[in-house]
PDB file as gemmi writes it, atoms N, CA and C in Angstrom:
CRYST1    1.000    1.000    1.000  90.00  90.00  90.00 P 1                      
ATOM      1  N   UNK A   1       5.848   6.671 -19.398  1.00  0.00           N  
ATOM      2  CA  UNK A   1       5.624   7.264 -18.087  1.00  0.00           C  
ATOM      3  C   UNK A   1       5.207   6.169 -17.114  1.00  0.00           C  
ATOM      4  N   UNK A   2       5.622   6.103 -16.000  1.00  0.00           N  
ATOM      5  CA  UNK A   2       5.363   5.100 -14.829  1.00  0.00           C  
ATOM      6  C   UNK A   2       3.899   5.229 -14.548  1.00  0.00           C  
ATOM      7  N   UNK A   3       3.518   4.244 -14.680  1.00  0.00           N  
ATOM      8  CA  UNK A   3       1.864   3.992 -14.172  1.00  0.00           C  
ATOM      9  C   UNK A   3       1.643   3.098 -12.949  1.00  0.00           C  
ATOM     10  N   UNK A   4       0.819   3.739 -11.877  1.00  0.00           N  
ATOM     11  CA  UNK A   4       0.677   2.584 -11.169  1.00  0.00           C  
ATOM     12  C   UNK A   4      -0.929   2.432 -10.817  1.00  0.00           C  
ATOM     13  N   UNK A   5      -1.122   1.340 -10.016  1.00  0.00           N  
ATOM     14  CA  UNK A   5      -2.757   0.967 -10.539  1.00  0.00           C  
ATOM     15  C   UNK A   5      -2.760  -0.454  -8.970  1.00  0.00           C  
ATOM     16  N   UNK A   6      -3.544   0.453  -8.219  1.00  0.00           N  
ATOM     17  CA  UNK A   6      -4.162  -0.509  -6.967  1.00  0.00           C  
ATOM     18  C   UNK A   6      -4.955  -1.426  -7.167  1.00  0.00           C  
ATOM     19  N   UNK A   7      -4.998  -2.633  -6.210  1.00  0.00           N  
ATOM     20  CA  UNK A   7      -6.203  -3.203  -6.320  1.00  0.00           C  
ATOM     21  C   UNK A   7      -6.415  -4.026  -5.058  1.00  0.00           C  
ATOM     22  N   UNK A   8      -7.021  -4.519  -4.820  1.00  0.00           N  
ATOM     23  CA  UNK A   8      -7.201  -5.667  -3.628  1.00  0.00           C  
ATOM     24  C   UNK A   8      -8.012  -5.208  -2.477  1.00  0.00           C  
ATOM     25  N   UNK A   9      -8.198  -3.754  -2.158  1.00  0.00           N  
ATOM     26  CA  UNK A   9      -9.733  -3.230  -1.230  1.00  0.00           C  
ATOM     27  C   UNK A   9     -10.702  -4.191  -1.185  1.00  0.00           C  
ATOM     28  N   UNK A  10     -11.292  -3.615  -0.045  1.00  0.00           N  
ATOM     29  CA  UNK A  10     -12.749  -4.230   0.201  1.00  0.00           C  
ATOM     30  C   UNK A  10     -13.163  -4.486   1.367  1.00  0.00           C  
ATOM     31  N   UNK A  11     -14.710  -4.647   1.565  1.00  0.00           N  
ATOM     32  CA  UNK A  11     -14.658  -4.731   3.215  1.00  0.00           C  
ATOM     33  C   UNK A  11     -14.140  -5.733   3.497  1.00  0.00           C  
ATOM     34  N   UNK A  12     -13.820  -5.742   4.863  1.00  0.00           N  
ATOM     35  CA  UNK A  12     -13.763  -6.410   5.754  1.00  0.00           C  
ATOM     36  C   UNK A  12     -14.146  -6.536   6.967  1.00  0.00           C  
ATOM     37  N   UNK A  13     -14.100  -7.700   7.780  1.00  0.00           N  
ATOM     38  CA  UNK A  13     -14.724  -7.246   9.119  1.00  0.00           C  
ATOM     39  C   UNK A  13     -13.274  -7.080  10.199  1.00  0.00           C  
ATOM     40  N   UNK A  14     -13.506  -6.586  11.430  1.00  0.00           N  
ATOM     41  CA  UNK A  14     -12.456  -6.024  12.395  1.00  0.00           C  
ATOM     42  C   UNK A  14     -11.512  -7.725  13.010  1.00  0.00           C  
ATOM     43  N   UNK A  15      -9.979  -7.604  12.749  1.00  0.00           N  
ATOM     44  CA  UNK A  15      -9.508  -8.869  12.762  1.00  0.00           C  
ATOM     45  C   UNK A  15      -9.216  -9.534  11.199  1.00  0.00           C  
ATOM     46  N   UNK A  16      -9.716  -9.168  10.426  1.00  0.00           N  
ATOM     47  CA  UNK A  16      -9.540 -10.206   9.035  1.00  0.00           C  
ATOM     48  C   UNK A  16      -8.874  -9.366   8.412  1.00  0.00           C  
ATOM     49  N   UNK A  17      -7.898 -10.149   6.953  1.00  0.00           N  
ATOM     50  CA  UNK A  17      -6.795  -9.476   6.255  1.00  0.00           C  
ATOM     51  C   UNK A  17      -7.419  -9.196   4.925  1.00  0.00           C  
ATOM     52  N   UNK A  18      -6.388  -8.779   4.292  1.00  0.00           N  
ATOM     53  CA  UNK A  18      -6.681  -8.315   2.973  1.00  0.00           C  
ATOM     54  C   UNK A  18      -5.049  -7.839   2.330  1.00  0.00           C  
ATOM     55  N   UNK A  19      -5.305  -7.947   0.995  1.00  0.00           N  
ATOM     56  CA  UNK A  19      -3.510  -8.182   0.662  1.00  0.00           C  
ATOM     57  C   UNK A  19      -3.787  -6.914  -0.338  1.00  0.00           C  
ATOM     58  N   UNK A  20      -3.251  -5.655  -0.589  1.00  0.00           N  
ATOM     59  CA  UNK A  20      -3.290  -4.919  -1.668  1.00  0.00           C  
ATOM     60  C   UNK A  20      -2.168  -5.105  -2.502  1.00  0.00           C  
ATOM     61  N   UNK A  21      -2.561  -4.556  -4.030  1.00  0.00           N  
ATOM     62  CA  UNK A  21      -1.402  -4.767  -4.921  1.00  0.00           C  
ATOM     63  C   UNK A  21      -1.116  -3.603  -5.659  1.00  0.00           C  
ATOM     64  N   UNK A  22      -0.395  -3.309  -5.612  1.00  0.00           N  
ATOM     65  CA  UNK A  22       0.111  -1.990  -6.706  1.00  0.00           C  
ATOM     66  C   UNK A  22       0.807  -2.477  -7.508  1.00  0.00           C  
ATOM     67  N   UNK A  23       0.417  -2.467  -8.751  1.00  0.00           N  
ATOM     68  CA  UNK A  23       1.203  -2.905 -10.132  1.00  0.00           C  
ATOM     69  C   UNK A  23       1.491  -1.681 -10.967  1.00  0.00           C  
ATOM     70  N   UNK A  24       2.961  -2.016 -11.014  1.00  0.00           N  
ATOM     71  CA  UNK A  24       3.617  -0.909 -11.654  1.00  0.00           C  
ATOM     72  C   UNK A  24       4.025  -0.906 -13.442  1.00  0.00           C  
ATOM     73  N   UNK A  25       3.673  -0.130 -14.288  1.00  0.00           N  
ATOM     74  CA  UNK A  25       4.467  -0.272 -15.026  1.00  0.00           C  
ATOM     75  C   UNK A  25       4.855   1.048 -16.095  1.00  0.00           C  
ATOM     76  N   UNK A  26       5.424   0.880 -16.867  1.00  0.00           N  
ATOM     77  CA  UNK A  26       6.340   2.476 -17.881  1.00  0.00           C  
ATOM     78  C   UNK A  26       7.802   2.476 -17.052  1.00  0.00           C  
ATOM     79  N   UNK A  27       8.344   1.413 -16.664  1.00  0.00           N  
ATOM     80  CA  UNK A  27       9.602   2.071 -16.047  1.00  0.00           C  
ATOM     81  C   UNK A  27      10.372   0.502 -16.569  1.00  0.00           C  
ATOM     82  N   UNK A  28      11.710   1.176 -16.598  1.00  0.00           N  
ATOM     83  CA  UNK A  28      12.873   0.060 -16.877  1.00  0.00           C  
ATOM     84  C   UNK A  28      13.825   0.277 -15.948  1.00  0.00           C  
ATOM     85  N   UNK A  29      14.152  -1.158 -15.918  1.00  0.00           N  
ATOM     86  CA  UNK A  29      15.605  -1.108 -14.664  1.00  0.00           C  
ATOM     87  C   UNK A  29      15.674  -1.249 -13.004  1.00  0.00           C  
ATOM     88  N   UNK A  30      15.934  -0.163 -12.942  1.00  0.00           N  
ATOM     89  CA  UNK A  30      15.998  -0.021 -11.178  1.00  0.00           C  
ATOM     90  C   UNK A  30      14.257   0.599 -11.196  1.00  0.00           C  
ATOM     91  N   UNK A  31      14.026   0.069  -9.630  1.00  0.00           N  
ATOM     92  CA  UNK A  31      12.816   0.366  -9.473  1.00  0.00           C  
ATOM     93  C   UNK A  31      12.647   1.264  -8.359  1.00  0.00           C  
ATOM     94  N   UNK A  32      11.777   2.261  -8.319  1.00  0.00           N  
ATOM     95  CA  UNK A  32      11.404   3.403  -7.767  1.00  0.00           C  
ATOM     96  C   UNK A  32      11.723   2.915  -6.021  1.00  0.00           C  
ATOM     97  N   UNK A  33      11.788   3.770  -5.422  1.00  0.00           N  
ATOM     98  CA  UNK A  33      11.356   3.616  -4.428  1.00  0.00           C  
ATOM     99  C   UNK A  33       9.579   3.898  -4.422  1.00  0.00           C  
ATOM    100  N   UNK A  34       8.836   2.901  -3.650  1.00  0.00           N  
ATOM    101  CA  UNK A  34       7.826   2.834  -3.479  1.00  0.00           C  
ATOM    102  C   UNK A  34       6.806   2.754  -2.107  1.00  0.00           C  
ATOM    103  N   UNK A  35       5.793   3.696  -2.006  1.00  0.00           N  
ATOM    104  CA  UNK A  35       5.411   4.236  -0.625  1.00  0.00           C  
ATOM    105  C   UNK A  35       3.808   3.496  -0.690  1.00  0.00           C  
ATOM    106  N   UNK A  36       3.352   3.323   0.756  1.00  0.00           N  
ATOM    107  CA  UNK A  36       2.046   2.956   0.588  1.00  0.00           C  
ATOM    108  C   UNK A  36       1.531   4.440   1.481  1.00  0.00           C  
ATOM    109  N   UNK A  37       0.625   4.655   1.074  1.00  0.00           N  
ATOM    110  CA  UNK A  37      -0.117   6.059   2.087  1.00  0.00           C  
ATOM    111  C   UNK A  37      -1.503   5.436   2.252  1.00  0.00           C  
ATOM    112  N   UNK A  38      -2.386   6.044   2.957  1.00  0.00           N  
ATOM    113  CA  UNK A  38      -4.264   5.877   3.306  1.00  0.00           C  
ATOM    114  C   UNK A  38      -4.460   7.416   3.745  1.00  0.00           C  
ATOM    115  N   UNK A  39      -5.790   7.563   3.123  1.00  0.00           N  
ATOM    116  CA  UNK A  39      -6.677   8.525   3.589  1.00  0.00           C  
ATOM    117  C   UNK A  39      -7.671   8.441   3.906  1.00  0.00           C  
ATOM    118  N   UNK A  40      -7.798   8.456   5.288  1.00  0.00           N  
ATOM    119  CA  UNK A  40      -9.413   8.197   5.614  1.00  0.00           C  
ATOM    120  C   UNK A  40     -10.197   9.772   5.594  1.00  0.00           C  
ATOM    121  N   UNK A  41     -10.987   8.924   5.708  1.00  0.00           N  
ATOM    122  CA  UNK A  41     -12.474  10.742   5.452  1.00  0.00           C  
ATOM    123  C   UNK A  41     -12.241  11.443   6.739  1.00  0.00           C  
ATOM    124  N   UNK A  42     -12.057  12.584   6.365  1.00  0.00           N  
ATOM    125  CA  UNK A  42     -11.457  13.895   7.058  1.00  0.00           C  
ATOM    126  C   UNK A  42     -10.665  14.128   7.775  1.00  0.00           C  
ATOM    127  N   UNK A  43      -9.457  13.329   7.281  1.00  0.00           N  
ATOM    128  CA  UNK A  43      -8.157  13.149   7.732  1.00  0.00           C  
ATOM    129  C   UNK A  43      -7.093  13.351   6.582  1.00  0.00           C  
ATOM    130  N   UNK A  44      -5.690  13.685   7.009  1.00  0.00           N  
ATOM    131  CA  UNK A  44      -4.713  14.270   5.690  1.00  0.00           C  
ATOM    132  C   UNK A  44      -4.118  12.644   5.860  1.00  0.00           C  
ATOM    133  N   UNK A  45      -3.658  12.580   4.507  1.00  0.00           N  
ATOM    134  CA  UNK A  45      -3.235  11.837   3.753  1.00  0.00           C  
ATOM    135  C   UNK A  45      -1.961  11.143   4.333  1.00  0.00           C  
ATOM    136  N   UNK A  46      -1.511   9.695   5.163  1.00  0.00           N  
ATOM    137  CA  UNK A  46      -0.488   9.502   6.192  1.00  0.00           C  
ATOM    138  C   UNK A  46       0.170   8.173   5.110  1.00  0.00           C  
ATOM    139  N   UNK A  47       1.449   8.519   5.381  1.00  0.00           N  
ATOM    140  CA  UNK A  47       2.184   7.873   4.653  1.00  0.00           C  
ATOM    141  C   UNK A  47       2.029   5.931   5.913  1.00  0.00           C  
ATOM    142  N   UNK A  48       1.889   4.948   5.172  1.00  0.00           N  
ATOM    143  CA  UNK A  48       1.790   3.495   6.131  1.00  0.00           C  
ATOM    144  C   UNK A  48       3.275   2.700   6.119  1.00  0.00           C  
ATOM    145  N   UNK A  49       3.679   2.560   5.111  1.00  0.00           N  
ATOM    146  CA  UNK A  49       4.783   1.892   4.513  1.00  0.00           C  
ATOM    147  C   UNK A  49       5.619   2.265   3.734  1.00  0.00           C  
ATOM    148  N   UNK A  50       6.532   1.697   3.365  1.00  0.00           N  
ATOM    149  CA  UNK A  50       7.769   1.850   2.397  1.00  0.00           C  
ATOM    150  C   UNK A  50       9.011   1.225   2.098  1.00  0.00           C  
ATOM    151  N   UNK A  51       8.730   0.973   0.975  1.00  0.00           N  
ATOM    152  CA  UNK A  51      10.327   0.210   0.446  1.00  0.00           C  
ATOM    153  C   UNK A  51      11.094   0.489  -0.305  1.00  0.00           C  
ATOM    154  N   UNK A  52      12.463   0.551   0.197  1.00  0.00           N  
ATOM    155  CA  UNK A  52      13.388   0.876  -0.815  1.00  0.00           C  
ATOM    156  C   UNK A  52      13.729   0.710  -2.472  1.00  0.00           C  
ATOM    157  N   UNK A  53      14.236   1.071  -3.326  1.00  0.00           N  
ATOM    158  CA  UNK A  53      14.535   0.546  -4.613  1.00  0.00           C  
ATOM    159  C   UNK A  53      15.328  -0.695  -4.585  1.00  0.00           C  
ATOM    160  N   UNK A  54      16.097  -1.014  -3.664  1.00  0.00           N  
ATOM    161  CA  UNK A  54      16.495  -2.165  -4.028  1.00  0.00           C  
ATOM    162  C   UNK A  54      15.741  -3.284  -3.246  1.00  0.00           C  
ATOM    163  N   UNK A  55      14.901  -2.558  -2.106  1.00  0.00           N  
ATOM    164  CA  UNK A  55      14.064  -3.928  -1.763  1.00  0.00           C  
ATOM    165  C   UNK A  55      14.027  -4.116  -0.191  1.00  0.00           C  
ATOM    166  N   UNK A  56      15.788  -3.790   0.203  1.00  0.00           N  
ATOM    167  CA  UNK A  56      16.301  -4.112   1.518  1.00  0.00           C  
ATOM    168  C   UNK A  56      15.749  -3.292   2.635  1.00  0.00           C  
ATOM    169  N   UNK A  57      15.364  -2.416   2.632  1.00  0.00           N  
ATOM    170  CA  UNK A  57      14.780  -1.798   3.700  1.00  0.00           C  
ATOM    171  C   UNK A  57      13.635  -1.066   3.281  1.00  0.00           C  
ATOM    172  N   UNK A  58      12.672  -1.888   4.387  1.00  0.00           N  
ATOM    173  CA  UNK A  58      11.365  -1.329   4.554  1.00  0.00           C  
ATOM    174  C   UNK A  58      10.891  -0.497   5.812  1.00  0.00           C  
ATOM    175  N   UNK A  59      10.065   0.234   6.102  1.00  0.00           N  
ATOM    176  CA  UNK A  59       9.502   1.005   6.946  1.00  0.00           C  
ATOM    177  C   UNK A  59       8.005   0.909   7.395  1.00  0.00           C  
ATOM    178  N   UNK A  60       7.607   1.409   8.420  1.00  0.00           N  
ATOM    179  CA  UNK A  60       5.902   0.927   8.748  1.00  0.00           C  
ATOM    180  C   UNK A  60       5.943   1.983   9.660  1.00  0.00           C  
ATOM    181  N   UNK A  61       5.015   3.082   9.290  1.00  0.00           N  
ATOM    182  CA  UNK A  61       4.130   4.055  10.288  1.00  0.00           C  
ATOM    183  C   UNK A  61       3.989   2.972  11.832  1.00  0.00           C  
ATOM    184  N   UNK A  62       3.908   3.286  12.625  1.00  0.00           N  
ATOM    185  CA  UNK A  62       3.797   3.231  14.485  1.00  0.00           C  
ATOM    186  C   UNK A  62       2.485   2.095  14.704  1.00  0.00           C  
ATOM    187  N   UNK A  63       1.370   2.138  13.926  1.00  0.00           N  
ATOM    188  CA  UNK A  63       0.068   1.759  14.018  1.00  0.00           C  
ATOM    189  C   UNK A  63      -0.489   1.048  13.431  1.00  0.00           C  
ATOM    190  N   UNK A  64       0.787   0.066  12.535  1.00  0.00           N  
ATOM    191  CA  UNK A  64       0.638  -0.819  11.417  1.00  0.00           C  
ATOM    192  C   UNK A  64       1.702  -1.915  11.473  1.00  0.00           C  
ATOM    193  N   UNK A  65       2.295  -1.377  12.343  1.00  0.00           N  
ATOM    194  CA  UNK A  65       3.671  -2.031  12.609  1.00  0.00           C  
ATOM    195  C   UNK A  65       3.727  -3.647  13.101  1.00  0.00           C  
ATOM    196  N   UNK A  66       3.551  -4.839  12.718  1.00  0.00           N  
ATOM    197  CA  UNK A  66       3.367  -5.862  13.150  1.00  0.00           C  
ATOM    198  C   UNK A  66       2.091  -6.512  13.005  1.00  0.00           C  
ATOM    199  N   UNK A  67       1.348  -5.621  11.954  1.00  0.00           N  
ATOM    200  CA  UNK A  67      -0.014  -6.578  11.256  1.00  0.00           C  
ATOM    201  C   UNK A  67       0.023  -6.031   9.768  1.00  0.00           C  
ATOM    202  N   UNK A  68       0.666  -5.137   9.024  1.00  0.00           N  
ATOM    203  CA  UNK A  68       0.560  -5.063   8.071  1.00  0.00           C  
ATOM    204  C   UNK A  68       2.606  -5.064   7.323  1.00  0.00           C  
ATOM    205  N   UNK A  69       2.628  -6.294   6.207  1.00  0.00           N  
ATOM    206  CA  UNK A  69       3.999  -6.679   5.694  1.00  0.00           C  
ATOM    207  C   UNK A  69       4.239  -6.246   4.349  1.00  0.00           C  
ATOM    208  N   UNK A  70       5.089  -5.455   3.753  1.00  0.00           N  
ATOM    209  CA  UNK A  70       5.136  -4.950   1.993  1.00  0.00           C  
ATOM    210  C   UNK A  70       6.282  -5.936   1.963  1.00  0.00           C  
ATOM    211  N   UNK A  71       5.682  -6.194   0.419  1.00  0.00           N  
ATOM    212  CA  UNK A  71       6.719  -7.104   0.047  1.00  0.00           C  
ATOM    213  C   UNK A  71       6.651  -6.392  -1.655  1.00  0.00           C  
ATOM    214  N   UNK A  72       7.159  -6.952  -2.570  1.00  0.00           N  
ATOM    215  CA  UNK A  72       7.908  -7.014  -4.002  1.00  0.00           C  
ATOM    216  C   UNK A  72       7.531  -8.414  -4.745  1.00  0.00           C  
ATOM    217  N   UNK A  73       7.267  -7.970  -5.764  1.00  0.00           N  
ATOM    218  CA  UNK A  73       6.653  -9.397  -6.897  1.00  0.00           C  
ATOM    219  C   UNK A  73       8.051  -8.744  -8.119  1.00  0.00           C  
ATOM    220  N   UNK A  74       9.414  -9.431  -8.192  1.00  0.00           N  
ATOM    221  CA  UNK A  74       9.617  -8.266  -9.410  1.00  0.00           C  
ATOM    222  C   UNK A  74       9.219  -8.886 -10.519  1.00  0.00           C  
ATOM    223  N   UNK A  75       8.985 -10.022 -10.422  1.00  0.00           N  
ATOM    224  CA  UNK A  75       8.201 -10.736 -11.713  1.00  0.00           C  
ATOM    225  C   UNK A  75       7.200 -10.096 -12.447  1.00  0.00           C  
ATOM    226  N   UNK A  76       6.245  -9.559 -11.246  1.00  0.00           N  
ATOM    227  CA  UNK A  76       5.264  -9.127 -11.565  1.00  0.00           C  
ATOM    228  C   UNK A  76       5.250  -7.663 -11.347  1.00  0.00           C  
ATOM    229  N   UNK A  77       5.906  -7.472 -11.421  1.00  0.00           N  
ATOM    230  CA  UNK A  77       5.946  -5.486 -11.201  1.00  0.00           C  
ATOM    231  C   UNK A  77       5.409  -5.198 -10.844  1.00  0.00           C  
ATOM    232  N   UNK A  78       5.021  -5.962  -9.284  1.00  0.00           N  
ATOM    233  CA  UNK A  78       3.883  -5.949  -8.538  1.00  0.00           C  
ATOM    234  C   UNK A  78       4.745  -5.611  -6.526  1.00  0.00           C  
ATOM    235  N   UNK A  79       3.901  -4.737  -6.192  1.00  0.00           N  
ATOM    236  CA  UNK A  79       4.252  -4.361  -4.746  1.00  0.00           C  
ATOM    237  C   UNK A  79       3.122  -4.617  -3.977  1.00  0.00           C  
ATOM    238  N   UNK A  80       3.386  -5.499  -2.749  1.00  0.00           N  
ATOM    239  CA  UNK A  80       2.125  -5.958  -2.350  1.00  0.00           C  
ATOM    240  C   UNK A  80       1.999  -5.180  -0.695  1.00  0.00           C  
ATOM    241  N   UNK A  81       0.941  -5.308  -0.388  1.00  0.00           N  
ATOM    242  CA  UNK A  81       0.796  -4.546   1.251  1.00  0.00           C  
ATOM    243  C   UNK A  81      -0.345  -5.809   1.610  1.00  0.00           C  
ATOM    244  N   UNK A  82       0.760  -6.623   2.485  1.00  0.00           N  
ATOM    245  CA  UNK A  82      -0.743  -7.563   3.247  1.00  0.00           C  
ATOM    246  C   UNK A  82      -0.774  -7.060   4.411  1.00  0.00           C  
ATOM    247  N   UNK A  83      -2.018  -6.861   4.640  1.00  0.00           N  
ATOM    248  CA  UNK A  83      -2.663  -5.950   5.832  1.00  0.00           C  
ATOM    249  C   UNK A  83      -3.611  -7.271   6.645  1.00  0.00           C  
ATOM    250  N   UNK A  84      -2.966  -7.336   8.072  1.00  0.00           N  
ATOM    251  CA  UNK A  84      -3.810  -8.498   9.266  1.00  0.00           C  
ATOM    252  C   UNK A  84      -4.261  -7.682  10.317  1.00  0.00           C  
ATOM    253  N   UNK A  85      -4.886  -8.666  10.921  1.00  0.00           N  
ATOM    254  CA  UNK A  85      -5.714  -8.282  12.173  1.00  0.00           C  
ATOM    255  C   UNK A  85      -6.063  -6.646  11.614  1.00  0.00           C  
ATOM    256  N   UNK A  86      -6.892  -6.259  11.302  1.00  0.00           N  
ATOM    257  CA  UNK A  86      -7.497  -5.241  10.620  1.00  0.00           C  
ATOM    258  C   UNK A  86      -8.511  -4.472  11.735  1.00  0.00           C  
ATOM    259  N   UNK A  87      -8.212  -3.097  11.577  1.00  0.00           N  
ATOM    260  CA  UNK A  87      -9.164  -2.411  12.742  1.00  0.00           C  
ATOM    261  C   UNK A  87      -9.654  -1.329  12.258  1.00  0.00           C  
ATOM    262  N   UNK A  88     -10.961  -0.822  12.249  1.00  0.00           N  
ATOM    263  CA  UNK A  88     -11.795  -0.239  12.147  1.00  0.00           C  
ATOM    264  C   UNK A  88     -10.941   1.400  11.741  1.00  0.00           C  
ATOM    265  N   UNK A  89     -10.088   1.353  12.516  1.00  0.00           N  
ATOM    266  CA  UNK A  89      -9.051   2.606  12.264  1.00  0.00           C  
ATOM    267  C   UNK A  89      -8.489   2.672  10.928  1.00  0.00           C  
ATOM    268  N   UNK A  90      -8.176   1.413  10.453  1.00  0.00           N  
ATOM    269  CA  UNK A  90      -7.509   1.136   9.258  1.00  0.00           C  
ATOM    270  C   UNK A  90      -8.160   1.569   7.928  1.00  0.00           C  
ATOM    271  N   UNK A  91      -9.643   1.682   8.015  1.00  0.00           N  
ATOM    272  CA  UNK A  91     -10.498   2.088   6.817  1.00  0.00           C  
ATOM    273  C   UNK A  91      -9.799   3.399   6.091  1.00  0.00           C  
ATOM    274  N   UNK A  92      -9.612   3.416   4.732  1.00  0.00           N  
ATOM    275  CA  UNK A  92      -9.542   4.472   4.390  1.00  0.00           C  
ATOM    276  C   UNK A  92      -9.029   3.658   2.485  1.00  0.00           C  
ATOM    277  N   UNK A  93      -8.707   5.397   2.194  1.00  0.00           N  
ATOM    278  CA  UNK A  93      -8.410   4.330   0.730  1.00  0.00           C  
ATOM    279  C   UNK A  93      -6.966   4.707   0.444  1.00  0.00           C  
ATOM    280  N   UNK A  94      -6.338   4.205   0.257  1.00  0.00           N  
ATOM    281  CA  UNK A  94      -4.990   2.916   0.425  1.00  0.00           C  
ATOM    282  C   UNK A  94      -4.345   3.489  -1.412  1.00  0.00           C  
ATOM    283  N   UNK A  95      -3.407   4.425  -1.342  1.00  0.00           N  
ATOM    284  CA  UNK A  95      -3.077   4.722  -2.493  1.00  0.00           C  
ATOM    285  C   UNK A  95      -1.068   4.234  -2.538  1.00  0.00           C  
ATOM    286  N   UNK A  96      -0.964   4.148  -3.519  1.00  0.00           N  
ATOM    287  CA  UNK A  96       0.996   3.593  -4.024  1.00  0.00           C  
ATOM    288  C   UNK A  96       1.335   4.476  -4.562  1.00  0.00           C  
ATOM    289  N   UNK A  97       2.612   5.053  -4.312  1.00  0.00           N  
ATOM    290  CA  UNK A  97       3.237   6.031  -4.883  1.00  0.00           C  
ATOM    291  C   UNK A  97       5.030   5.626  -5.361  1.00  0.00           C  
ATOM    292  N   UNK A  98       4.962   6.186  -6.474  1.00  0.00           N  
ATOM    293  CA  UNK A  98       6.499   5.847  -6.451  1.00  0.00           C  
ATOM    294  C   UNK A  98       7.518   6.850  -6.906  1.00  0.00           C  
ATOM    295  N   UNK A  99       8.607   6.764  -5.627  1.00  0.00           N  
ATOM    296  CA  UNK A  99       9.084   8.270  -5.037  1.00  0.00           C  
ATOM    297  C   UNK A  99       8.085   9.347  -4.990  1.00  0.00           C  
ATOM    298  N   UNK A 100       7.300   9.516  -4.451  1.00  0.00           N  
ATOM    299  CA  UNK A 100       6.075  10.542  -3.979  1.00  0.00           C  
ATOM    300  C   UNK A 100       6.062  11.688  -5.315  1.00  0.00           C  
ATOM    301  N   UNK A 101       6.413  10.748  -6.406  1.00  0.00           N  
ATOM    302  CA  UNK A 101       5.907  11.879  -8.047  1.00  0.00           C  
ATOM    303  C   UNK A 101       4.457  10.980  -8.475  1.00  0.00           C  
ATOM    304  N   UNK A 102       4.659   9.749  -8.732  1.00  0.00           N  
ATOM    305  CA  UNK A 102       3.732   9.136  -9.530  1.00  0.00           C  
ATOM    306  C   UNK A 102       2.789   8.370  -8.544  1.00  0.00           C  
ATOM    307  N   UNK A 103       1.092   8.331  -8.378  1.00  0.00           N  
ATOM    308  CA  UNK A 103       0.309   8.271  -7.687  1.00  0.00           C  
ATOM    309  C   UNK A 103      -0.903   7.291  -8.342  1.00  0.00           C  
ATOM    310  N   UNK A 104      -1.399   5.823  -7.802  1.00  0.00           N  
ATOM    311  CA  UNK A 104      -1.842   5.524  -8.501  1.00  0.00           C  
ATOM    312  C   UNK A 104      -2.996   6.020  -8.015  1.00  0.00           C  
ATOM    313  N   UNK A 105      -4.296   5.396  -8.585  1.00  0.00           N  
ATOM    314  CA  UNK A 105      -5.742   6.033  -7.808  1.00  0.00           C  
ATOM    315  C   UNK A 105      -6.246   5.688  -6.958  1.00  0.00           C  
ATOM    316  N   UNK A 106      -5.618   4.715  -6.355  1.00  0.00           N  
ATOM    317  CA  UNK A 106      -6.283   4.642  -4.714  1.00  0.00           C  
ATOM    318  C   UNK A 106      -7.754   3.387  -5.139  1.00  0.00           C  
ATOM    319  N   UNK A 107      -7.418   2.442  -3.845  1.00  0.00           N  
ATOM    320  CA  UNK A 107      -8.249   1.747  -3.547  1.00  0.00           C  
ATOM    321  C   UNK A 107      -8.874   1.258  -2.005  1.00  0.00           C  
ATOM    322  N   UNK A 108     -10.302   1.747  -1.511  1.00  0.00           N  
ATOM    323  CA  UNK A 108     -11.066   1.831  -0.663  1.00  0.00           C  
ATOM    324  C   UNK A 108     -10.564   0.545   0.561  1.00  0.00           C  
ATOM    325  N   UNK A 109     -10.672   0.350   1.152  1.00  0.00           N  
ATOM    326  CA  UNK A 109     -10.555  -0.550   2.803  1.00  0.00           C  
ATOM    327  C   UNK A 109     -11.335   0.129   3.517  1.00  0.00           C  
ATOM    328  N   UNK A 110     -12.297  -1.265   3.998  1.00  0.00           N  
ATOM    329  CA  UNK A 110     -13.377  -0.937   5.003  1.00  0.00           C  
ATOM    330  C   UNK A 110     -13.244  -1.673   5.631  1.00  0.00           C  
ATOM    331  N   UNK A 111     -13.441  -1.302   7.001  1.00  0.00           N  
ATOM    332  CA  UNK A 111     -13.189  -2.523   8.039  1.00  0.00           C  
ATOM    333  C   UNK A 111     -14.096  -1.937   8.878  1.00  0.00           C  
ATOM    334  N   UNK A 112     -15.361  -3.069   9.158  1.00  0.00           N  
ATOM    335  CA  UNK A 112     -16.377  -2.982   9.838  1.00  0.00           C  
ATOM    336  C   UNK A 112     -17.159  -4.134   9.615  1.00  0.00           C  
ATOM    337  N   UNK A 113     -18.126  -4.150  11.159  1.00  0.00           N  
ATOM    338  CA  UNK A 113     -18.669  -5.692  11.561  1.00  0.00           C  
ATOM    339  C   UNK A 113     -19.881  -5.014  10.842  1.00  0.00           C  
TER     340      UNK A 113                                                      
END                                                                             
């Protein structure tokens, strides 16, 4: 079964980056399409990013668009979200999904002075 498993959260202050990683694994072959979402506290769950299975086309929610880049490790069966210039808005915890079945557990982003 496909497992996936976040990591790279943590505070930060408003302006500074942070790179998350979703490492994937239980799957052979072609690779999922894979989504980044955040949920901040008392807010529904907003999809940020996304990349195709083969890689070539990615996507970025309106409000992320030009400070935060997904990229692909396939070495490492690793999907990365580097997140810049970071804003206080951005806090929330930062979960990977692949094709919106398999969900890993989410890892926290804080961004505050």
């Amino acid at each position: 079964q496909l497992q996936l498993v976040e990591s790279g959260g943590g505070l930060v202050q408003p302006g500074g980056s942070l790179r998350l990683s979703c490492a994937a694994s239980g799957f052979t072959g072609r690779w999922p399409q894979i989504a980044w979402f955040r949920q901040a506290p008392g807010k529904q769950r907003e999809g940020v990013s996304c990349m195709s299975s083969n890689g070539e086309m990615v996507n970025y929610v309106d409000a992320v668009k030009g400070r935060f880049s997904i990229s692909r490790d396939n070495a490492k069966n690793t999907v990365l979200l580097q997140m810049n210039s970071l804003r206080s808005e951005d806090t929330a915890v930062y979960y990977c999904t692949a094709s919106g079945v398999y969900w890993g557990q989410g890892t926290q982003v804080t961004v505050s002075s």
